[in-house]
N, C-alpha and C positions, 0 to 999 in steps of 0.2 A: 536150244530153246530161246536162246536169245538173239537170235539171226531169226527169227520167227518172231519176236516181239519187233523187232526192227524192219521187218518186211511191212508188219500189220502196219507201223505207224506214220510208214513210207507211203502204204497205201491209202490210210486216213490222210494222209496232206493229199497226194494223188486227186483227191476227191474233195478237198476242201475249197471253199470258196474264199476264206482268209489270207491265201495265196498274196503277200504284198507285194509282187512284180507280176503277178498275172494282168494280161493284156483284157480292156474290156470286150473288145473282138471275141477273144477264147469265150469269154464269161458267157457272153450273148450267142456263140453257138451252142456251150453245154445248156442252159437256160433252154434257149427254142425248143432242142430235139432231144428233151430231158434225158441227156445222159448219163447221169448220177444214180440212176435207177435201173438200168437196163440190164447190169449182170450182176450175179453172185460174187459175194464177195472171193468164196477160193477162185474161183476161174478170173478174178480180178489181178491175185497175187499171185496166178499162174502167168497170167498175161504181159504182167508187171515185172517179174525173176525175168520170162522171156526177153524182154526188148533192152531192161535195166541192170541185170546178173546174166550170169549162164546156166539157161536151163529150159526146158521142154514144156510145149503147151497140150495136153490130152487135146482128143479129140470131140470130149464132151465139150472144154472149153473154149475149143476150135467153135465147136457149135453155136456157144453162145456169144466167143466175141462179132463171128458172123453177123450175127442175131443184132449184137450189137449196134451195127455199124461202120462205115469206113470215116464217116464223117467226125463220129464220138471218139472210135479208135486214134487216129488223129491230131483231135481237138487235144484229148486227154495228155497223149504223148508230151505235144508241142507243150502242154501248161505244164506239165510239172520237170523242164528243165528250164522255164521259167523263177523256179522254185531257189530260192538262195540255195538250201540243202543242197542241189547238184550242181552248183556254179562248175565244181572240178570235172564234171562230164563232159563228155565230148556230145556237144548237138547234132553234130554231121554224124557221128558214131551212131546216136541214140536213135536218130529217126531214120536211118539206111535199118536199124533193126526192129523198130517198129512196121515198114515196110517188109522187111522180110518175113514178121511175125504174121504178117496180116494174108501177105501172099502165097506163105505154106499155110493157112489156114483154111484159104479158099482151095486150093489146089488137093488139101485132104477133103474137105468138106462135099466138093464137085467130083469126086474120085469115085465110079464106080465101087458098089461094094466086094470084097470076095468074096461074102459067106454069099453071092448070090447066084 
């Protein structure tokens, strides 16, 4: 339960604009193409364990980061290892997996169905 409170609060900075090394850049594309709003928050902290822990994104929330965006998908990554919290991350690590998160997303999403 407490690796769940620390995802949530992971994902509240994720999302926060408070961010004291976030780039005005980032600011100004979440801003434009109001990203902050676009997904739910589980399919957030599915998205989030994906690119940032090891773990697996459904395919509902395949859906919605879709939905999302490539631009906000992104934007979001890039800001929060701007975040002091992850200094000890690897960026090359984190965004090689944010690109693979986004690429098996499409790759489910554009996939023929079985049940059809």
């Amino acid at each position: 339960m407490a690796s769940l409170n620390v995802y949530s609060a992971l994902v509240v900075l994720f999302f926060t604009r408070a961010a004291a090394m976030a780039t005005k850049e980032n600011d100004q594309i979440i801003k434009d193409n109001n990203c902050k709003t676009k997904m739910g928050m589980p399919c957030v902290l599915e998205a989030f364990t994906s690119i940032f822990k090891t773990g697996t994104i459904s395919s509902k929330c395949c859906d919605e980061l879709v939905g999302f965006g490539k631009v906000c998908h992104t934007t979001l990554a890039k800001r929060s290892l701007e975040n002091p919290l992850f200094k000890d991350l690897s960026p090359a690590r984190n965004i090689a997996k944010s690109i693979q998160t986004w690429n098996n997303c499409l790759a489910l999403i554009d996939s023929p169905s079985l049940s059809a």
